[in-house]
N, C-alpha and C positions, 0 to 999 in steps of 0.2 A: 388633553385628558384621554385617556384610555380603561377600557376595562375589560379585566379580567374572565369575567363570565357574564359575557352581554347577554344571554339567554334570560336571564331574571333582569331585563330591564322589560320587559314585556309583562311583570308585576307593577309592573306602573300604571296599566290600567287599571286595577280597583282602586283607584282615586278617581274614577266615577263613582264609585257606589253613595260616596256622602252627598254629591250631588244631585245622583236621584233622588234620595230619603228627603235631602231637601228639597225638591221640587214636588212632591208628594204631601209633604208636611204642609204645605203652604196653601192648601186649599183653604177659601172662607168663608166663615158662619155664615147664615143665612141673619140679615138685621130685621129686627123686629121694634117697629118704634115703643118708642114706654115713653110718654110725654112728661110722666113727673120726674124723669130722669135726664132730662134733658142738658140742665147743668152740670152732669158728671161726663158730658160726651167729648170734652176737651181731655179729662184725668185716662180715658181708658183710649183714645189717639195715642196720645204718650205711652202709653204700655206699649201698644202695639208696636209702633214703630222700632220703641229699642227690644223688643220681641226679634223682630224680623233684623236689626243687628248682630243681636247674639246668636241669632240662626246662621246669619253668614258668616260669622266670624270662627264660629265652631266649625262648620261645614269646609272652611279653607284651614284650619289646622288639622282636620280631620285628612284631608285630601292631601296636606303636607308629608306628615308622617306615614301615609299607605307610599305616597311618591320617593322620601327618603329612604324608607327599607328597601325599596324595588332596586333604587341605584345603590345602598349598601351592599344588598347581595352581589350585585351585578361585579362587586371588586373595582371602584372606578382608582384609578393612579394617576400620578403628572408627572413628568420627566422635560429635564431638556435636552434632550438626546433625539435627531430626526430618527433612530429607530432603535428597541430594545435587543437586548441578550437574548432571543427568543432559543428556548429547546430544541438540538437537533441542526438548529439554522448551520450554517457555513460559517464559521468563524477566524478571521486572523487577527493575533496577539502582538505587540513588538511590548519587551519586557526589557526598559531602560536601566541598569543596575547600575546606582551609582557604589563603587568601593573604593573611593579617595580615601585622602586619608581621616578625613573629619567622620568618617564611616568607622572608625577606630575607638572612636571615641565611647568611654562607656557611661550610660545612661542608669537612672537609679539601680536597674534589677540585673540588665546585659550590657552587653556589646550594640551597638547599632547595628554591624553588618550582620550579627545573628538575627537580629530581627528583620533585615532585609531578605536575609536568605531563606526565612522561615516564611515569608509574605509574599518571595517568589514561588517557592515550593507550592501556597494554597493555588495560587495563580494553575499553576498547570493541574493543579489537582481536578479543578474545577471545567479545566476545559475537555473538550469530547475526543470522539474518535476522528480524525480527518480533518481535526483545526490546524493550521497552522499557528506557530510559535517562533521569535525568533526573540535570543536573548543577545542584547550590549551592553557591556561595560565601558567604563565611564575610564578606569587606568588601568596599569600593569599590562601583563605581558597579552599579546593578541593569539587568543584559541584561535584554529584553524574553520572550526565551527561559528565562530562570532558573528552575529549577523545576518545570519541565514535563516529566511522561514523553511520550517521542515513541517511534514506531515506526525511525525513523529518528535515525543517530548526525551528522548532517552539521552541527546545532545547536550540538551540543556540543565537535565538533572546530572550528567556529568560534571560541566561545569561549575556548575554551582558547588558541586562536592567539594571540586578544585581550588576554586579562588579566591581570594584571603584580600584584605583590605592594603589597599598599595600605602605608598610615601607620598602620592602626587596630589595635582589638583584636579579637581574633574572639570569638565564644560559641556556643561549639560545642554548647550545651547547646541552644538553640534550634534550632539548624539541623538537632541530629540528631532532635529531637520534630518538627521540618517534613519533613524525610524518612520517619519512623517513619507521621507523617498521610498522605502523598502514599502512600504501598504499603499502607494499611491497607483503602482501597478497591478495591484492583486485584485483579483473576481472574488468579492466573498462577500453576502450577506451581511454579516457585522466586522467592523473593525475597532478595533480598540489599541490605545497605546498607555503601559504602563509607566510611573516614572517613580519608582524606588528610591528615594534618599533622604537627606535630611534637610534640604531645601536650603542652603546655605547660600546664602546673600552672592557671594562673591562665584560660585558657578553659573549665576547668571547675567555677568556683564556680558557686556555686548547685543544683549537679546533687542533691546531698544533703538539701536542705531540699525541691526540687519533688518527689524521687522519696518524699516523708515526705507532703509536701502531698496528692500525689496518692494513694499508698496511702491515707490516712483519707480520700477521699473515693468509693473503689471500693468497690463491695460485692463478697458472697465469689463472685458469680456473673461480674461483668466479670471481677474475679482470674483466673476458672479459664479463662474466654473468650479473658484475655491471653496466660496460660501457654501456650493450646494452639495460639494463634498467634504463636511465637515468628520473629522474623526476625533472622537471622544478622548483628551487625553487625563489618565484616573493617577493622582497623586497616593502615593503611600506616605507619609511621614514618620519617617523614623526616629526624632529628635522630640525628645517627650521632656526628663528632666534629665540634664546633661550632670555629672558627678564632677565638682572642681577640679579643675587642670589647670597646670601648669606648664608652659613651653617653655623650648630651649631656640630662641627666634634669631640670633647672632651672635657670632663669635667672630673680632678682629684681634688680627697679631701684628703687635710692631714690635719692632726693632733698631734700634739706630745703627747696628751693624750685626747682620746675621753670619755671629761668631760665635764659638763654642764659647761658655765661661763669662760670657755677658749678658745683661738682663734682657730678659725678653717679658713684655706686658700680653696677657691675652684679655680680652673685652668682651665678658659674656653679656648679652641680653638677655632679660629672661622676661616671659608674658603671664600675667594672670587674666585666666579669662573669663574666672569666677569669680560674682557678686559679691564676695567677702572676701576677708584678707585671708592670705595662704603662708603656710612657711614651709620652706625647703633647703636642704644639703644639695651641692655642689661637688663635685671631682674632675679633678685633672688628671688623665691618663695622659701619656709619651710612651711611646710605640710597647702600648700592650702593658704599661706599669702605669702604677697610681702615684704621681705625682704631686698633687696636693690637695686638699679638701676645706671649703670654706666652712664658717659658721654657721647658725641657723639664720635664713634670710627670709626677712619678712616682706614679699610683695605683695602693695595696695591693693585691694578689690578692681579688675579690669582696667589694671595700668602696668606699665614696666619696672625692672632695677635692671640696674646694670651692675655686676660684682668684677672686678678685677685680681688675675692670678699674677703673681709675679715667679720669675722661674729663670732657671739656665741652662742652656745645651751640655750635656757632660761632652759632647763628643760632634766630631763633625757629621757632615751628611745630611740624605734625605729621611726627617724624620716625621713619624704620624704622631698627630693630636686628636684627643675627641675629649667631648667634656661631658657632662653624664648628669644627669637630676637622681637625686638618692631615694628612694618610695616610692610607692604609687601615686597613681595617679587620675585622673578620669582619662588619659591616654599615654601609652606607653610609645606609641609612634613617636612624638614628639618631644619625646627626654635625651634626646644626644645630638651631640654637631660632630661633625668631623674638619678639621682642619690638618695641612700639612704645612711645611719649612724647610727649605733647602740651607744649610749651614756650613762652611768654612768650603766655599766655591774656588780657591785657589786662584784669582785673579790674577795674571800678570800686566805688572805697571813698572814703565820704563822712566824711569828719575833724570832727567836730564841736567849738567850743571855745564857751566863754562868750562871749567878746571878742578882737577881734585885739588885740595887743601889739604896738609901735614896737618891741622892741629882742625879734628872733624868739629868740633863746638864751631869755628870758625868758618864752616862749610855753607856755601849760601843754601842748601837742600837740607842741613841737618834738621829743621823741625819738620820738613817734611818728611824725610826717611823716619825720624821719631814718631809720628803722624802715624804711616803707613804702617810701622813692623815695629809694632810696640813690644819692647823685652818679653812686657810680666805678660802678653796675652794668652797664654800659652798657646793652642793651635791658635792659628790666624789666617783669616779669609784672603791676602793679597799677599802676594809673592812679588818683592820689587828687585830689579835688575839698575844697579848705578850705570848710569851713561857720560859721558862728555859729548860736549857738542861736537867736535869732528866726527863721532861713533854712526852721525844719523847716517853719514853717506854711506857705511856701510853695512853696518846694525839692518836686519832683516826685519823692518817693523811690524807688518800685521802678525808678530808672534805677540804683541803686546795692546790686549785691551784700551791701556791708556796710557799716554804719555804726558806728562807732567817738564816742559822747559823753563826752571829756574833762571834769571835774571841772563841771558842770553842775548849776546849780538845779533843782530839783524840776520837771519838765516843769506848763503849765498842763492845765486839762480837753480844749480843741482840741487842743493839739501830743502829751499821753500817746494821745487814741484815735486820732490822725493814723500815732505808732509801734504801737501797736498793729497795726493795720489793716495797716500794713507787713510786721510779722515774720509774723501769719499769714499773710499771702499768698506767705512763703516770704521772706523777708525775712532779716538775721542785725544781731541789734545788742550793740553790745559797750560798758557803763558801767567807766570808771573812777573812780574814788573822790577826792576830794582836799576842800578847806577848805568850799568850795561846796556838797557835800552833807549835806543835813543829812536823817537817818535818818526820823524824824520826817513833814517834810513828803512824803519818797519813799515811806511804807508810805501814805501818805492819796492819790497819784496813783494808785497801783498797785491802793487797793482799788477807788477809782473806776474804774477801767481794767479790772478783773476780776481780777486777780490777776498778768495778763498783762504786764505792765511790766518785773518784775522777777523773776530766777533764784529768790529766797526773801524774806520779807520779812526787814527788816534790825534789827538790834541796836545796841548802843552802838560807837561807836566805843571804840578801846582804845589807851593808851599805856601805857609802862613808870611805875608809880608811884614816887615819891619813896622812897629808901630801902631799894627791891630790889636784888638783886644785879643781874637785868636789865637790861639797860641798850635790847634789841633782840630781835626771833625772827627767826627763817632759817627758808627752806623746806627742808623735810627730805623730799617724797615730791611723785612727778609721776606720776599717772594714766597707768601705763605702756598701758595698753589704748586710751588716745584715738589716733585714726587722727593725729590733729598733734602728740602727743605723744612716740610710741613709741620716734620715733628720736632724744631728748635724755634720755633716763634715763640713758645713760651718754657721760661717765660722771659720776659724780654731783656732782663738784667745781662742774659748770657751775652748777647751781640753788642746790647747798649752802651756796655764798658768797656770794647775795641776803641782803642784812639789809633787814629791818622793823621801820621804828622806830613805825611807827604803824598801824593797820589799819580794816577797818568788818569787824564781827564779821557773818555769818548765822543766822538761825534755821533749820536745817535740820531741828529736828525738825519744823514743819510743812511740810514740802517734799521729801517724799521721794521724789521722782522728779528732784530734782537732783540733781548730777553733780558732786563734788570734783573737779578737775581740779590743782590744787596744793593742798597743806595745810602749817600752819606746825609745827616742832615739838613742841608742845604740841596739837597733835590740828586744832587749828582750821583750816577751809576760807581761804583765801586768793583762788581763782578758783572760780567756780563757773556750773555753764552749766545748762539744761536748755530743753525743746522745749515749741515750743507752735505749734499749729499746722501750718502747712507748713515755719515759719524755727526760728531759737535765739534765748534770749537767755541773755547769760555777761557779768559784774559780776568784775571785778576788785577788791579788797577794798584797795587801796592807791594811790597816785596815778602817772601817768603820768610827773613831774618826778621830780626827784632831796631834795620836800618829806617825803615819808614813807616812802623806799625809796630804796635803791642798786639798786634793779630796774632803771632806766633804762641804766645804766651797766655793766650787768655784761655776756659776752657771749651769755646768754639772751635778752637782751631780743628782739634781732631775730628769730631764728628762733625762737621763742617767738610773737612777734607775725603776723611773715611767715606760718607754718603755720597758726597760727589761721584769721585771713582766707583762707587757702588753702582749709583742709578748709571752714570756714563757707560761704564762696562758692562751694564746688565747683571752687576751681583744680584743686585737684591731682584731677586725676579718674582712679577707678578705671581700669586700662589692661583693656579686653577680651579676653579669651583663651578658648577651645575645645581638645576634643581632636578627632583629624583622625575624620572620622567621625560626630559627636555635632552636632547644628545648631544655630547662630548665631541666640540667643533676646533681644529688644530689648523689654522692656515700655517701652508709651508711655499710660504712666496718663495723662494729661492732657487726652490724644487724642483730640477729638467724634468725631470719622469717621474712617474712611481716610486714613490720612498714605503719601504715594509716598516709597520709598527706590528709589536707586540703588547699586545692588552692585557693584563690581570686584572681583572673585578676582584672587588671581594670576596668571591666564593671562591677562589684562590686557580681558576681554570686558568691555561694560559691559551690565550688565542691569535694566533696570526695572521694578519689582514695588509691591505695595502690600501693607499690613499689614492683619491680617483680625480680627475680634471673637473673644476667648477666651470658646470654652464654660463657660459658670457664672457669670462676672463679666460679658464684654457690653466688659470694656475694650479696647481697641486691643493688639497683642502684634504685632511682626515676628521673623517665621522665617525662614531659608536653611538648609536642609538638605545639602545637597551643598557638605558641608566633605569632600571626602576628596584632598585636595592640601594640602602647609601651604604655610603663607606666610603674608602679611597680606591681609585680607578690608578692602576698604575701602568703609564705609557712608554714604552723602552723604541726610539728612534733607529731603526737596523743600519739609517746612514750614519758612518764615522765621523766625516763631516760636520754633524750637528749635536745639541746636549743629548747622551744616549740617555735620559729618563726623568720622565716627567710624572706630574701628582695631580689627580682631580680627583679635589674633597664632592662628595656627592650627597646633597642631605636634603631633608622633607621640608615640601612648601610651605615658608613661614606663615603665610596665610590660611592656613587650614586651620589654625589656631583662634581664629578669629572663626566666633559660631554665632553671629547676627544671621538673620532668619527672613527669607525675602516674606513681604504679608502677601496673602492671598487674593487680596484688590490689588493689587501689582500684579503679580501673574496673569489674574483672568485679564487684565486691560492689553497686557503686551500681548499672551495669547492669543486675541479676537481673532477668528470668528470661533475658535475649535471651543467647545463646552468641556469644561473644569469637571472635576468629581473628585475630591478633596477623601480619604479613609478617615474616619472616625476611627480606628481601633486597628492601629497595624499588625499587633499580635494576633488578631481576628478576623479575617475578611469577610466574614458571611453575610453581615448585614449591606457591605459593598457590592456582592454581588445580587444580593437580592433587590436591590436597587437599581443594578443596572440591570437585569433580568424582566422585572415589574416595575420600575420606577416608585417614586415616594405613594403607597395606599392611601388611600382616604377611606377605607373603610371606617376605620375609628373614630374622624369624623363626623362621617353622616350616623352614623349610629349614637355620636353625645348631640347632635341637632334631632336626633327622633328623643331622646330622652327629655331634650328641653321642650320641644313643641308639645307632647304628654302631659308634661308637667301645667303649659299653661293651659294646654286643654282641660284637663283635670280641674287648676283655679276658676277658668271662665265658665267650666260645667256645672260647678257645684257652689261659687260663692257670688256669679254677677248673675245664677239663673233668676227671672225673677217668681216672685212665687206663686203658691198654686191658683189664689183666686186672681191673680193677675192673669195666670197664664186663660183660666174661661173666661176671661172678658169679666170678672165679678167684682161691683163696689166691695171697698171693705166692713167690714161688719157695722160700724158705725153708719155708715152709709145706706146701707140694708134695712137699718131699724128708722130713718131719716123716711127712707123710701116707704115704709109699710103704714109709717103714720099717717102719709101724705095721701095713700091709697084709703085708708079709713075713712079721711074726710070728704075725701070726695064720693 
């Protein structure tokens, strides 16, 4: 406790005065015996004694309230703070600004981040000449000034003019250990640290495991060095009553082949993060047009929907997507995604066959060239080139993504190390099965070749035998996990109604780093892939005609084969995404030196840069750090060499969406030892810093304990006094006339 104007505690002495008056008052009668009175000498004991009660008991509430006014005046306060705001003192500030994006967010009457910037402002208002001040933010781009305490506040009212609520997420854990460092060095009388934001749950993971990290790493003398430099850290809350929002939290695009004129699915997620159900409109933009627009969609109070667009490329190329929430909202940060799609990529795939055939239905590659270069597709993603098997010895193969060997004799010693040579350099080659293979001669190319030829060596071919019930096997399971797979497991009817009437079994138990990609019902492998090298190879256990399968025929065949060649060749390529904030990371393993890229952000700049050697490896990596706008980031590769342009979608931290609110007994416990001071009114600071200036007054207080002590004095003066012939020692009247008769007779 402290007080204010300790000069009036020195009125605390006239709480003697009742104790004089009472030690004064207590002088006593002189006794004068009266013999006929003798039996009243017990009734007027009893007076006395509760006399000399009510005397003390008045006398200490009397002595109470002269003692409570003394410390009233005196201004006594309590704080937990080892020292006040005092006037004048030497002061340094660190003013933690959180503007993520949940800062965006608008609350009954504003913006949050106006109210943050408006409770930074009283902040400097209040401090003096000669305080230091130092303002950090939580995202967006870094002031040159950030950071720094200055003598001067003109820094930081700049910035504040300047900086606007990012896309990102804040971590407030660091920014407050970068504050807690920046005052840990400075000479100043008081220090303080502010923390601006709206206390959001998810800015403060990690705070638990570093304040655990960092105890087991203090010993007991920094501990005690910490404790006794405690600095006050004072919470603003800006998060009062948040106005219903709705997010835009995901968007996936598939594809079973990314071609012009085929369906494309996108998969928006959307979040309510409001108490009550919310409804919202949907749009689908494609590069800069409005592509489609959902119904009115009702999402649950604080749960998800997912709405699905369906749609088609008019045209090849790389195209932008962004999908868009229609209204307002309680944030506009969080109403759009960006996504992008590379379409009709020009694959070339090298069709291998034994012999061309006069009558093409008859051709062992005809479903697959039908497969491949479908009439009606109009543009179409894959460019195939017909081969015959003598072509490979001279055919220049790495011009061809993928090569596709149609029921094919045993390669010789030239043309197996010719494919070899190919898949490892990154190469993909795909055998199918048919009359022309024979097991045998293929395990004896393949061991000349290293083992490299083929997914595993091969076993007997197999038919249904004479006399079984079988007649055929079906595939009953598709490698849900292959990136070309995933999206034909269902539903299952499409693969389940493939009959095999004949197959080439694998030995898988010596190969066990390949890859079932279909298996028949009976357990057995069907297709089977695995790596070597920089490429793949994967053997199809069945023929390409309609000789040992209705696989040609069914409608797996295409998108089965299409994705293959897809994923194999890298059609369908990973689409690049970032959160807004986090930078745009490009390994280019391949890379001898320096590769130039050109960057377009969405602000439409164009900037030239080059990628730099990663510490440890020595390999080639390109960075762009300054994602903190979304949009699409467009990257153009200046080596010819490799794909000249790339896409990264750039969009706001899904979790900012999410406004759970860490409680105030979690802070103060992870906090320990630093003392909390929580803003009651962030649109107003005055009563905060009147409190950290003076701490919590009690005047008010000790001044309703003087009213009450009054009060009982007052009752115990005026209704337990006893009365007057008591207070002279005098029987009562009855008593008196008792006494006068008894003097008569005698």
């Amino acid at each position: 406790m402290t007080f204010a104007a300790p000069l009036f505690l020195a009125a605390a002495l006239a709480a003697a005065i009742p104790v004089v008056l009472h030690m004064i008052n207590q002088q006593q009668a002189k006794d004068l015996p009266f013999p006929t009175l003798r039996f009243l000498k017990i009734s007027v004991e009893k007076t006395r004694r509760r006399k000399r009660v009510h005397d003390l008991l008045l006398m200490l509430l009397r002595v109470a309230v002269l003692m409570l006014i003394a410390f009233a005046l005196a201004k006594p306060t309590v704080t937990t703070l080892s020292s006040l705001w005092g006037d004048g003192a030497n002061s340094a500030v660190a003013i933690v600004l959180d503007n993520s994006a949940s800062m965006g967010m608008v609350d009954s009457r504003q913006m949050r981040f106006d109210t943050a910037t408006h409770a930074a402002t009283q902040i400097l208002d209040e401090l003096g000449d000669g305080d230091r001040v130092a303002l950090l933010l939580t995202s967006g781009p870094k002031f040159p000034e950030e950071g720094k305490l200055e003598r001067t506040q003109e820094n930081a009212r700049q910035m504040l003019a300047q900086v606007t609520p990012s896309y990102e997420r804040a971590d407030l854990v660091v920014k407050l250990q970068q504050a807690q460092a920046l005052l840990a060095d400075i000479e100043a009388t008081n220090k303080q640290i502010y923390v601006i934001t709206d206390l959001q749950e998810l800015c403060w993971e990690g705070l638990a495991e570093e304040k655990k990290e960092e105890s087991s790493k203090q010993t007991d003398a920094e501990k005690e060095q910490d404790e006794s430099d405690e600095i006050p850290i004072i919470f603003v809350d800006c998060n009062r009553a948040p106005k219903p929002n709705v997010a835009v939290q995901d968007i996936a695009v598939h594809a079973a082949v990314p071609v012009a004129g085929l369906p494309v699915k996108a998969s928006v997620e959307l979040f309510n993060a409001a108490p009550i159900e919310q409804q919202r409109h949907l749009e689908l933009h494609i590069d800069g047009e409005k592509k489609d627009s959902s119904p009115a969609l009702k999402i649950p109070a604080e749960s998800t929907l997912k709405h699905d667009f369906l749609f088609k490329f008019d045209r090849g190329g790389l195209h932008r997507g962004e999908v868009r929430l229609v209204g307002e909202d309680g944030s506009a940060l969080d109403d759009r995604r960006f996504f992008s799609m590379d379409i009709d990529q020009g694959i070339p795939v090298g069709i291998v066959k034994a012999q061309r055939h006069e009558i093409a239905y008859l051709d062992d590659t005809f479903y697959v060239q039908q497969a491949l270069s479908p009439g009606n597709a109009g543009s179409w993603a894959i460019s195939t080139t017909s081969l015959v098997a003598a072509d490979l010895l001279s055919e220049p193969l790495n011009q061809y993504k993928v090569l596709i060997c149609v029921n094919l004799s045993a390669p010789d010693a030239d043309t197996a190390q010719r494919l070899v040579s190919y898949v490892t350099g990154g190469g993909n080659l795909i055998w199918f099965c048919g009359d022309n293979v024979d097991p045998q001669a293929y395990n004896q190319a393949n061991e000349q070749a290293g083992g490299k030829l083929l997914p595993a060596p091969l076993l007997d071919i197999r038919a249904p035998v004479a006399g079984e019930e079988r007649d055929s096997w079906n595939i009953t399971s598709l490698e849900g996990k292959h990136p070309a797979l995933r999206d034909l497991i269902e539903p299952a009817s499409l693969y389940q109604s493939v009959l095999v009437y004949k197959h080439q079994r694998f030995d898988t138990a010596n190969s066990p780093d390949a890859l079932a990609l279909a298996r028949l019902n009976d357990g057995e492998a069907l297709i089977l892939q695995r790596d070597e090298g920089d490429g793949k190879v994967l053997m199809v256990g069945t023929t390409a005609h309609t000789g040992w399968s209705n696989l040609p025929l069914r409608p797996l065949f295409l998108p089965l084969l299409a994705r293959l060649t897809f994923e194999l060749a890298g059609g369908e390529q990973t689409r690049h995404s970032a959160l807004a904030g986090t930078p745009i990371i490009l390994p280019l393993d391949d890379a001898v030196g320096q590769v130039g890229v050109e960057v377009r952000p969405p602000s439409g700049e164009m900037l030239r840069l080059t990628s730099e050697a990663e510490q440890g490896t020595g390999r080639q990596v390109f960075r762009y750090p300054d994602t903190y706008h979304i949009g699409l980031y467009m990257l153009r590769l200046l080596d010819a060499s490799r794909p000249t342009q790339l896409a990264f979608s750039v969009n706001v931290n899904p979790d900012e969406a999410v406004g759970t609110k860490i409680a105030r007994e979690k802070l103060e416990e992870l906090l320990k030892p630093h003392p909390l001071v929580f803003a009651e009114d962030p649109e107003d600071l005055t009563d905060t810093f009147t409190w950290l200036r003076e701490g919590k007054s009690l005047w008010g207080t000790f001044l309703g304990f003087v009213l009450i002590v009054l009060v009982f004095e007052t009752l115990i003066a005026n209704r337990l006094s006893p009365k007057k012939d008591e207070e002279n020692n005098q029987p009562p009247p009855g008593m008196r006339r008792l006494a006068r008769k008894g003097h008569t007779a005698a």
